[in-house]
C-alpha positions in Angstrom: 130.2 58.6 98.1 130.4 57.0 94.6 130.6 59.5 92.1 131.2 57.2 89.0 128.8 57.0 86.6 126.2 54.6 85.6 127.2 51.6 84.1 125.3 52.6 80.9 127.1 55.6 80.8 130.4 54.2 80.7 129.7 51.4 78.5 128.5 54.5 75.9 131.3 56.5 75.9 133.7 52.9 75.8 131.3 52.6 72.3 131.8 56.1 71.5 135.5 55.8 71.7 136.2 52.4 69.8 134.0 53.6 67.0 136.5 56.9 66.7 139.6 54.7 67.0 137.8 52.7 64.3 136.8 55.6 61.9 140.3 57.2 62.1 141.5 53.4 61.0 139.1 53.8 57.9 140.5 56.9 55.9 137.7 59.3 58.0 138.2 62.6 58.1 137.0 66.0 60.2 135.9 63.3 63.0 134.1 65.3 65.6 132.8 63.4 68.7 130.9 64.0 72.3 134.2 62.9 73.3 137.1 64.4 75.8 140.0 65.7 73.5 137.5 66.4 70.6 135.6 68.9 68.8 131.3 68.1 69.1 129.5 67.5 66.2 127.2 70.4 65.5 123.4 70.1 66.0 121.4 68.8 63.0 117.9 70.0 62.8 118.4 70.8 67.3 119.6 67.2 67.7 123.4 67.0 68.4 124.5 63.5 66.9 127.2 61.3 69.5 129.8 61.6 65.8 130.1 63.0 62.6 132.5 62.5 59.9 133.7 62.2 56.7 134.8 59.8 53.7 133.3 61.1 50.5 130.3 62.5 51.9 128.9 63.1 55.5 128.1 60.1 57.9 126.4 60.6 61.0 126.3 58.2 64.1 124.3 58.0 66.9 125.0 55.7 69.5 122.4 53.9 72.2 123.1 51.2 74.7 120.9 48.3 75.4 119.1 50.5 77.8 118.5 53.8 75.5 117.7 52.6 72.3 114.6 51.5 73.5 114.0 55.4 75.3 111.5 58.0 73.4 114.3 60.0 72.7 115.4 58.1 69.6 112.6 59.0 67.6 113.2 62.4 68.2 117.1 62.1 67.3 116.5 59.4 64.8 113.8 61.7 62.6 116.1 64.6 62.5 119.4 62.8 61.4 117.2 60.7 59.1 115.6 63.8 57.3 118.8 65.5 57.1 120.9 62.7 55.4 117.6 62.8 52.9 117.9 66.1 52.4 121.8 66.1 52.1 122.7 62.8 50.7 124.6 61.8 54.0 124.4 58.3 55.6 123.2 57.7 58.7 124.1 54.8 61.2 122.6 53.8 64.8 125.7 52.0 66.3 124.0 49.7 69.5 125.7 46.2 70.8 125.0 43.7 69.1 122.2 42.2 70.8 119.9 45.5 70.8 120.3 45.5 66.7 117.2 43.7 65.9 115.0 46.5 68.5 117.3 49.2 66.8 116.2 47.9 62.9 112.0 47.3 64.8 112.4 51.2 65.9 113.4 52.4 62.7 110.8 50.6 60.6 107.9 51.6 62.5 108.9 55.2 62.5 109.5 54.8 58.7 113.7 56.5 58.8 115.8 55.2 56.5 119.5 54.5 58.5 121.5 51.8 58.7 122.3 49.9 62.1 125.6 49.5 63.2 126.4 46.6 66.1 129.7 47.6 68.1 
């Protein structure tokens, strides 16, 4: 029995763990990550973001594939970071490959949340 997991899942956490190589390169600090070895971000407004960290103010990260950022569940996640980088002058990014950046920036215009995307 194959007990590996979906392909989607891998290529996530291979994203999750080149964009914390990449923040530590970048004078981040108090990176937490949904990552072996790390602390988790906590939960912002019940949604627990994939990183958090910090470089004169709070940036938050949420990560989809080319498969999940087209799931209902972003608009859920995407709302709550979105209102709380409003409300506490943080910056939010969607990190997605490259070629799921234009359904990333469509998905966050329609649902009106102000975040930037990231392609990785």
């Amino acid at each position: 029995m194959n007990m590996s997991p979906p392909t989607a899942v891998r290529r996530q956490d291979k994203m999750l763990d080149n964009l914390v190589r990449s923040l530590g390169k970048s004078d981040f600090t108090d990176v937490k990550a949904r990552l072996d070895g790390l602390t988790p971000p906590d939960p912002i407004y019940g949604s627990r973001p994939d990183v958090t960290a910090w470089k004169d103010r709070e940036y938050i990260f949420d990560l989809e594939t080319d498969v999940s950022v087209k799931g209902a569940h972003c608009g859920i996640k995407w709302r709550d970071f979105g209102c709380y980088a409003r409300d506490f002058d943080a910056c939010f990014f969607v990190v997605v490959p490259e070629a799921s950046a234009l359904i990333a920036r469509i998905r966050l215009a329609i649902l009106e949340i102000e975040a930037e995307v990231l392609t990785i």
